[in-house]
C-alpha positions as CSV (number, residue, x, y, z in Angstrom):
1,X,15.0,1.0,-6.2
2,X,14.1,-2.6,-7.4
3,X,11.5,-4.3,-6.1
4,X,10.2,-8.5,-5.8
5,X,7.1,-9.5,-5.3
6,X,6.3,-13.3,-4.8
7,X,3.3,-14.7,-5.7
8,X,3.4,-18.3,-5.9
9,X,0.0,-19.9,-6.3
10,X,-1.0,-21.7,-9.2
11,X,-4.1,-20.4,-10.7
12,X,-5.0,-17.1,-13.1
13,X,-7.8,-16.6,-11.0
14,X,-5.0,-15.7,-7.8
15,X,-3.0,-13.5,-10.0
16,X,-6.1,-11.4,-11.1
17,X,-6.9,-11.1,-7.4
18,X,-3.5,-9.6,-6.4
19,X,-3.2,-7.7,-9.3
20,X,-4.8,-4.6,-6.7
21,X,-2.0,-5.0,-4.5
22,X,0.8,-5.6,-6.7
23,X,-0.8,-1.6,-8.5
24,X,-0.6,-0.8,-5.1
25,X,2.9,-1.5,-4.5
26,X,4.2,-0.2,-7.7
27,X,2.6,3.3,-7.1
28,X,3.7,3.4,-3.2
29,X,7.4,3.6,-4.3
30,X,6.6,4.9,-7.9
31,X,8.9,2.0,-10.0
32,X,8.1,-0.7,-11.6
33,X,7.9,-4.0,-9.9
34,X,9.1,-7.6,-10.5
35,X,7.2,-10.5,-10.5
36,X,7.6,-14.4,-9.0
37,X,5.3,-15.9,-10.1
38,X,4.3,-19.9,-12.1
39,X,3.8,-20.3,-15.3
40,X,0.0,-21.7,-14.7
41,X,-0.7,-17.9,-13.6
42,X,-0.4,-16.8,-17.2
43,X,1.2,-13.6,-16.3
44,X,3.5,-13.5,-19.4
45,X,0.8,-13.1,-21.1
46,X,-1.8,-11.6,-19.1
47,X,0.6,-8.5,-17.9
48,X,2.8,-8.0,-20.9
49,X,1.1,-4.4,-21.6
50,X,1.4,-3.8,-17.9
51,X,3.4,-0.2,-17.2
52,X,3.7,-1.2,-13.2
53,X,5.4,-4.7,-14.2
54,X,9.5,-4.6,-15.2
55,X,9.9,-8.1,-15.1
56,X,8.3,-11.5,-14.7
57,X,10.4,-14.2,-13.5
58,X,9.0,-17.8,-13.9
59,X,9.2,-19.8,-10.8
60,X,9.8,-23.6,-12.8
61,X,10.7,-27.0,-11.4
62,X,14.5,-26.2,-11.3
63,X,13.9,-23.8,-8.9
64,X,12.1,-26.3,-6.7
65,X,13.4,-28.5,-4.0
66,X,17.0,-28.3,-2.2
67,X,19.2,-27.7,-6.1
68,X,16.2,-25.1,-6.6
69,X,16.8,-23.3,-3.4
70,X,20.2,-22.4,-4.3
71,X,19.1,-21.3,-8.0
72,X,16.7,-19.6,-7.4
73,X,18.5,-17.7,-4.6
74,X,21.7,-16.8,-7.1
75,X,18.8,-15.4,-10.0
76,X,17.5,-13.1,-7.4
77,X,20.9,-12.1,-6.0
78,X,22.4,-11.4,-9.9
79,X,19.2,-8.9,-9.9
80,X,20.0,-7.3,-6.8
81,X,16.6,-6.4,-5.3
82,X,16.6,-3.6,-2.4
83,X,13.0,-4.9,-0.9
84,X,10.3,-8.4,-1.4
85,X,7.3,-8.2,-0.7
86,X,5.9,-12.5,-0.1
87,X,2.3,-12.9,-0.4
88,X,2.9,-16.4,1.6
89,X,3.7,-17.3,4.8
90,X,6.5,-19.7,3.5
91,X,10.0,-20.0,5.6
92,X,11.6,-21.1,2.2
93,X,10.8,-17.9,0.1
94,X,12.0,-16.1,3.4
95,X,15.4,-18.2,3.3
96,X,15.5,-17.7,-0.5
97,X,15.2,-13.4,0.4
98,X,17.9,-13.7,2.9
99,X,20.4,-15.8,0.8
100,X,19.8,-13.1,-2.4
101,X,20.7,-10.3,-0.3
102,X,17.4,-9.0,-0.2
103,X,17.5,-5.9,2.3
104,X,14.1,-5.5,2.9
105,X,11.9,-8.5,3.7
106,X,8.4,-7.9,4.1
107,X,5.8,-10.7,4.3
108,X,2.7,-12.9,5.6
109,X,3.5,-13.9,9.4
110,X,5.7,-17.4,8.9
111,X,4.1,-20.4,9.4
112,X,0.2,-19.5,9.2
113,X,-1.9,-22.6,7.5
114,X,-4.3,-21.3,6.2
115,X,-6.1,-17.5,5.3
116,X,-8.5,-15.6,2.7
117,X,-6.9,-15.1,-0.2
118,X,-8.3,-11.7,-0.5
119,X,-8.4,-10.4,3.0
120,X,-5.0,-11.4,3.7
121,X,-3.5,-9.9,0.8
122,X,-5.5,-6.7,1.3
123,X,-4.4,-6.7,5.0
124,X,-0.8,-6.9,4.2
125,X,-0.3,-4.4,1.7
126,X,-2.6,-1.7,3.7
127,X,-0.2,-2.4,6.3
128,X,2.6,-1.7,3.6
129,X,1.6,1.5,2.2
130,X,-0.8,2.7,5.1
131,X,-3.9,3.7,3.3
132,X,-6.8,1.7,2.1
133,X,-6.6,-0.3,-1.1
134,X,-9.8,-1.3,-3.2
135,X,-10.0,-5.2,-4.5
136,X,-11.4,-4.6,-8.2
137,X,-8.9,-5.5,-10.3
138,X,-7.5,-3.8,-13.6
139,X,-6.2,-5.5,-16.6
140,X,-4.5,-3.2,-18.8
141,X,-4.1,-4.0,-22.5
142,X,-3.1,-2.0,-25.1
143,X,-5.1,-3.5,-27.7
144,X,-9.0,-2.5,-27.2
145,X,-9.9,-2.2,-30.8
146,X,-14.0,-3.2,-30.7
147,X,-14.7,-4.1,-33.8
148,X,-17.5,-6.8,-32.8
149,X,-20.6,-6.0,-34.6
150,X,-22.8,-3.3,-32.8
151,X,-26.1,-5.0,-33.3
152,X,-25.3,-8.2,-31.2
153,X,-24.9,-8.9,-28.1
154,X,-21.5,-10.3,-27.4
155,X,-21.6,-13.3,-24.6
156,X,-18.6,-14.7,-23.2
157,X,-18.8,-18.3,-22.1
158,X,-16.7,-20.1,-19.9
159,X,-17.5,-23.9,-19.7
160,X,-14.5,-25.5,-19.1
161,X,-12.9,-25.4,-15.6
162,X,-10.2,-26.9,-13.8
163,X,-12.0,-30.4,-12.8
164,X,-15.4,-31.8,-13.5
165,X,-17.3,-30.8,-10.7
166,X,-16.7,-27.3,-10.7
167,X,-18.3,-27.5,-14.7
168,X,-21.9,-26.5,-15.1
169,X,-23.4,-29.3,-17.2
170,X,-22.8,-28.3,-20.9
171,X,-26.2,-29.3,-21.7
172,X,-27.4,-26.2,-19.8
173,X,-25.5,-23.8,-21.3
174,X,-26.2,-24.8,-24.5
175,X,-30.2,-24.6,-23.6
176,X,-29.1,-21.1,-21.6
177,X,-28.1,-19.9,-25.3
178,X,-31.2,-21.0,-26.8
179,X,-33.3,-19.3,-24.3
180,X,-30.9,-16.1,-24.8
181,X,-31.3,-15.5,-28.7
182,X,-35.1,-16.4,-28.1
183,X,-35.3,-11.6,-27.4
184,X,-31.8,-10.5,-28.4
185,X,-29.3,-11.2,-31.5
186,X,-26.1,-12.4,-29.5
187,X,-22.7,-13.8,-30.6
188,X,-21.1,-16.4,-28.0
189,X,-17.4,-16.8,-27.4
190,X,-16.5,-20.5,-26.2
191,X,-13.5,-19.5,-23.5
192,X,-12.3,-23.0,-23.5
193,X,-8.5,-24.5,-24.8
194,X,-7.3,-27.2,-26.7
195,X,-7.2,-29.9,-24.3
196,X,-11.2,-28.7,-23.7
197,X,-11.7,-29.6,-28.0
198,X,-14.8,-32.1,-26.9
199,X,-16.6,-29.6,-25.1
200,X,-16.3,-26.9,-28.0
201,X,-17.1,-29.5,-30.4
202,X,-20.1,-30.8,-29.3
203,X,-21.4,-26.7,-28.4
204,X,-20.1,-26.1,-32.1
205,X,-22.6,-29.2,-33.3
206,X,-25.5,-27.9,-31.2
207,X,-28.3,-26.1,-32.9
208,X,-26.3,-22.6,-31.6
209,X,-23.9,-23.9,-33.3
210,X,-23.6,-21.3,-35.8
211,X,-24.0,-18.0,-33.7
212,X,-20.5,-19.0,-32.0
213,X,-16.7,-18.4,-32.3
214,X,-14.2,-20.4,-29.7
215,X,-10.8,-19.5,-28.3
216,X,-9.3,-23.3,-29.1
217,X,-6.7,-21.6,-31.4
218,X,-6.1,-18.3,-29.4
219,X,-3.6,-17.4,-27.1
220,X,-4.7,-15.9,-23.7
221,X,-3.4,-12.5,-24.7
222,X,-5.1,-12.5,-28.1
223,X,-8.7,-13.6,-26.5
224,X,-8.3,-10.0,-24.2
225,X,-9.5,-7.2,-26.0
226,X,-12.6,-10.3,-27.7
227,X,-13.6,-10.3,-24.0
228,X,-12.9,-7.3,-23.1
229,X,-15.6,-5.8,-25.7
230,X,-18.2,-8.4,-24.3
231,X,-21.5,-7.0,-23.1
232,X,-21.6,-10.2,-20.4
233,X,-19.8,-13.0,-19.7
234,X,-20.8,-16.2,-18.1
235,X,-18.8,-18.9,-16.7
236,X,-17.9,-21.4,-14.1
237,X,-15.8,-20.7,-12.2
238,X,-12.2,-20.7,-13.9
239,X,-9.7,-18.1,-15.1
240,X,-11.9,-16.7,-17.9
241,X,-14.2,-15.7,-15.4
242,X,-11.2,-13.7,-13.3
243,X,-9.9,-12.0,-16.7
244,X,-13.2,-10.7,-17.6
245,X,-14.2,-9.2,-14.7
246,X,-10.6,-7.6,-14.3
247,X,-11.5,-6.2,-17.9
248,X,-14.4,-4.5,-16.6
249,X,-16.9,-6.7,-18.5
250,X,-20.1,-8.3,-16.4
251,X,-19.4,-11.6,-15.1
252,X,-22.0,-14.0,-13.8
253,X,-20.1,-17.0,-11.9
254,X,-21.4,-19.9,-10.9
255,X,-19.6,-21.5,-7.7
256,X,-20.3,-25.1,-7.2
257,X,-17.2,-26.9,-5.4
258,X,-15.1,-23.9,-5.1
259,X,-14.8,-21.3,-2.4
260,X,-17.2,-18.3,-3.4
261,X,-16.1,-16.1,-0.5
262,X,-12.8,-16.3,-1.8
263,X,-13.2,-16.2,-5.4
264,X,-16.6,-14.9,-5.6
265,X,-17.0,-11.5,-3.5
266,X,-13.6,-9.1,-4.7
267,X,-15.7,-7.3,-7.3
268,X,-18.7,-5.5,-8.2
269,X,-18.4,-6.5,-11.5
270,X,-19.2,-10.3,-10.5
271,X,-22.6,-11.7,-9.2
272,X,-22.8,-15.3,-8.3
273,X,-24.7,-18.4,-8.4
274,X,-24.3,-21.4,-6.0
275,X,-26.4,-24.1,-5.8
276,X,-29.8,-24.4,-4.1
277,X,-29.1,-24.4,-0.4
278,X,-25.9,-22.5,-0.3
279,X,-25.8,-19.4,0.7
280,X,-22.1,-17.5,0.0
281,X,-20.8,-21.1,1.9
282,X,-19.6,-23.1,-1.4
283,X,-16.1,-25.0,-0.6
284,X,-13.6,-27.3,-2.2
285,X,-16.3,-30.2,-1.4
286,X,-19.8,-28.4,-1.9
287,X,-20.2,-31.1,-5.0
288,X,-23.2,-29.1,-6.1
289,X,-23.1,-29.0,-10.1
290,X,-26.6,-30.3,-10.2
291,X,-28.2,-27.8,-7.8
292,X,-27.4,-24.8,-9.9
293,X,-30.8,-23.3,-10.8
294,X,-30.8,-23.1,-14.7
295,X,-33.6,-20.6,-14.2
296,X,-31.9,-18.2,-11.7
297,X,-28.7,-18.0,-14.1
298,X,-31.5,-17.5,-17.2
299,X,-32.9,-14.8,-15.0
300,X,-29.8,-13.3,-13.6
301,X,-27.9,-13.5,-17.7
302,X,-31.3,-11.2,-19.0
303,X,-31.5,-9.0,-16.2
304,X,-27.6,-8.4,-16.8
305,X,-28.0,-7.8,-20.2
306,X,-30.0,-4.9,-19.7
């Protein structure tokens, strides 16, 4: 039996949060799964030590539009999939199902606007396989050598983030890592990219400066098993945050104009922090980057380091 899954949103943050159902899946019909999925999700590298995944199949700009219709629609059909599973409510990927050949079509009800990313993609697949399915993520890798040093602490930080008011002020965490090495030896990992070289440059040039390695070089696969050996990590709320948490590694978040019941409340290996007056109500609009307590996350980062 081959098997489709489509998964079309953007971020890496989505794909960790459907990795649950997409385990789920695989182990229902016991065979590997494929993946639709854009290349913002990072999945090639994110699930390439993966045993549930067979194949990961890029969903680019030529498969967009009318000409992308039909493309994508003959790739599928050459791979000759017995069932799909769409975690959308999209006519088109229902069209594209049909017009491969797809047998089986199983998906979100057509046409709803809007949902929880979470609820309705535990919903669904409950539905599929008929038995409960937990949200906390796994990321497998193969490589989990720890060879940090055993004295330190190891302290992920995320400070980049997909727009400028969903960043923390850098300022504070470079003051939060002051306050941090004040009762504890501790390493810090700077989960930022290239395109985020001003940011790691000026924490590089900061007076903890010298107790810190960043990931502006790294790949996303080789910064896995660095994170995954972390004692804590703490970010804004951005892929980083997603990966460690599905690594099993403590992850404080802090939501400030993103949706914390959505992204926030899958795991129990995530607490979060929103800003002063928000209570688990942060949106796309909240704005709130200068109401994040800089003593609840000092508070929260020691009693997590415990």
């Amino acid at each position: 039996m081959k098997i489709l899954i489509i998964q079309q949103r953007y971020g890496i943050g989505d794909l960790i949060i459907f990795l649950p159902y997409i385990h789920a899946i695989s182990k229902k019909f016991n065979t590997q799964v494929s993946l639709l999925v854009k290349k913002s999700s990072k999945a090639l590298d994110l699930l390439a030590d993966d045993n549930h995944i067979d194949e990961i199949i890029i969903l680019d700009k030529e498969k967009d539009g009318l000409s992308g219709f039909f493309k994508l629609s003959n790739e599928l059909k050459k791979r000759k999939f017995n069932k799909v599973f769409i975690f959308n409510s999209s006519l088109r990927y229902n069209l594209i199902a049909k017009f491969s050949g797809i047998g089986s079509i199983q998906q979100y009800p057509l046409f709803r606007s809007k949902d929880n990313i979470v609820h309705s993609a535990k919903i669904f697949t409950e539905n599929v396989i008929g038995k409960v399915v937990s949200t906390e993520p796994n990321l497998k890798i193969k490589n989990t050598n720890n060879n940090l040093d055993k004295n330190l602490k190891h302290i992920c930080l995320a400070i980049s983030a997909s727009g400028q008011t969903k960043r923390w002020d850098l300022q504070n965490y470079i003051k939060l890592c002051q306050e941090l090495i004040k009762n504890r030896k501790c390493k810090f990992y700077i989960a930022a990219g290239a395109k985020d070289i001003d940011l790691i440059n000026n924490f590089k040039n900061s007076d903890v400066g010298k107790n810190c390695e960043s990931f502006e070089k790294l790949s996303i696969k080789q910064t896995l098993p660095i994170i995954k050996n972390c004692s804590l990590a703490i970010c804004n709320d951005t892929g980083f945050a997603h990966i460690a948490c599905a690594l099993g590694v403590k992850t404080l978040t802090l939501f400030m104009d993103s949706p914390v019941m959505a992204y926030g409340k899958y795991s129990s290996r995530m607490e979060v922090i929103e800003p002063e007056g928000e209570k688990d109500s942060t949106t796309h609009d909240t704005l709130g980057k200068d109401r994040i307590s800089f003593e609840k996350v000092l508070a929260k980062a020691n009693q997590m380091l415990i």
